[in-house]
C-alpha positions in Angstrom: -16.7 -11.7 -10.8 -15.5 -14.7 -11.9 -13.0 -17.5 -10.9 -10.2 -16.1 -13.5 -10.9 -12.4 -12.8 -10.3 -13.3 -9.0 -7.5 -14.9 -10.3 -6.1 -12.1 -12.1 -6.7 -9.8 -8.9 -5.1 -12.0 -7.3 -1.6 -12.2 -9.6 -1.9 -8.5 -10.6 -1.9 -7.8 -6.7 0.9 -10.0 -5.6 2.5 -8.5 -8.6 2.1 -5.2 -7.3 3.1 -6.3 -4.4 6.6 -8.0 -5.2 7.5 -5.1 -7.0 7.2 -2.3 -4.2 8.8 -4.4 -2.0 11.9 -4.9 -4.5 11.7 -0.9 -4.3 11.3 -0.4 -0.6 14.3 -2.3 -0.3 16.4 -1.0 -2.7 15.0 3.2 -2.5 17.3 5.5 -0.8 15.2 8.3 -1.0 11.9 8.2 1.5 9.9 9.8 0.0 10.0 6.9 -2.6 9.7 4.1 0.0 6.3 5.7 1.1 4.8 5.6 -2.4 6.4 1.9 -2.3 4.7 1.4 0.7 1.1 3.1 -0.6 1.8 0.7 -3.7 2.0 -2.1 -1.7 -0.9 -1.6 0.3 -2.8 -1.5 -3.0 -1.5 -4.8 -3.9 -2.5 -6.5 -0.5 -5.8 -5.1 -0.9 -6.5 -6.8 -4.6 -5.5 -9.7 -3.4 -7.8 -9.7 -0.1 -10.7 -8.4 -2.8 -9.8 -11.6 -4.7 -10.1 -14.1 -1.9 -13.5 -12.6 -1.1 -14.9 -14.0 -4.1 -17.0 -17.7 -2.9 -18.3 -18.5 -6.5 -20.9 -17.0 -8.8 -23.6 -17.7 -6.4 -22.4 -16.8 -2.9 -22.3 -13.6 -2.1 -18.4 -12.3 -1.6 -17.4 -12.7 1.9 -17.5 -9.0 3.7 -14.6 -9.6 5.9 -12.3 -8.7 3.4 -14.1 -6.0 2.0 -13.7 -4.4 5.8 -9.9 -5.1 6.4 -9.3 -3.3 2.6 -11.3 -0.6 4.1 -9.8 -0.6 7.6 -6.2 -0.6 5.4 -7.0 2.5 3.4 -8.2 4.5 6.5 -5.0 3.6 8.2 -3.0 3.9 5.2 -3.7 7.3 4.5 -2.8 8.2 8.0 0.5 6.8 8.1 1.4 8.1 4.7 0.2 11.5 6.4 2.3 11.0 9.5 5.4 9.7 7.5 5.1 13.1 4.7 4.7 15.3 7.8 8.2 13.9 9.8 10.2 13.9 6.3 9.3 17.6 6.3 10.1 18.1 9.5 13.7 15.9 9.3 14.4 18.4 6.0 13.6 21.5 7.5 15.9 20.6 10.2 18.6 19.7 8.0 18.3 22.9 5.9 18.3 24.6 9.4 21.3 22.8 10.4 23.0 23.6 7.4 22.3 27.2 7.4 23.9 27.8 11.0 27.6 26.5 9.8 
């Protein structure tokens, strides 16, 4: 990797970032705000990848490297969690609905 490629990991992933936040805000459905959300993690992640980079002869620094990995472990369980409730929350609505 090089200095402008950890550059462009960088801006692509604050890019990514600025934009799912403009749609977690502004998304009324949930199920969009979670993919916002996934989206967003994705974007915090390039940019810690890009400020592991310590020049083209140091190794990258592994701390990083773990807290993307930590992130993606505990982003796939939230995401889980949150799908599961939203299921739950609709089938409770389309119960409540049906007993009128």
């Amino acid at each position: 990797m090089t200095t402008a490629t950890a550059l462009l990991y960088g801006l692509g992933g604050a890019l990514l970032a600025g934009m799912a936040l403009y749609r977690l805000v502004t998304a009324a459905d949930w199920l969009r705000r979670i993919v916002a959300v996934n989206v967003l993690a994705v974007g915090v992640a390039s940019i810690l990848i890009a400020t592991a980079y310590r020049g083209p002869a140091a190794p990258a620094d592994p701390v990083p490297h773990a807290f993307v990995l930590t992130g993606i472990v505990v982003l796939v369980s939230t995401s889980a969690v949150a799908l599961a409730l939203i299921r739950l929350l609709h089938a409770r609505d389309e119960n409540h609905h049906d007993s009128r």
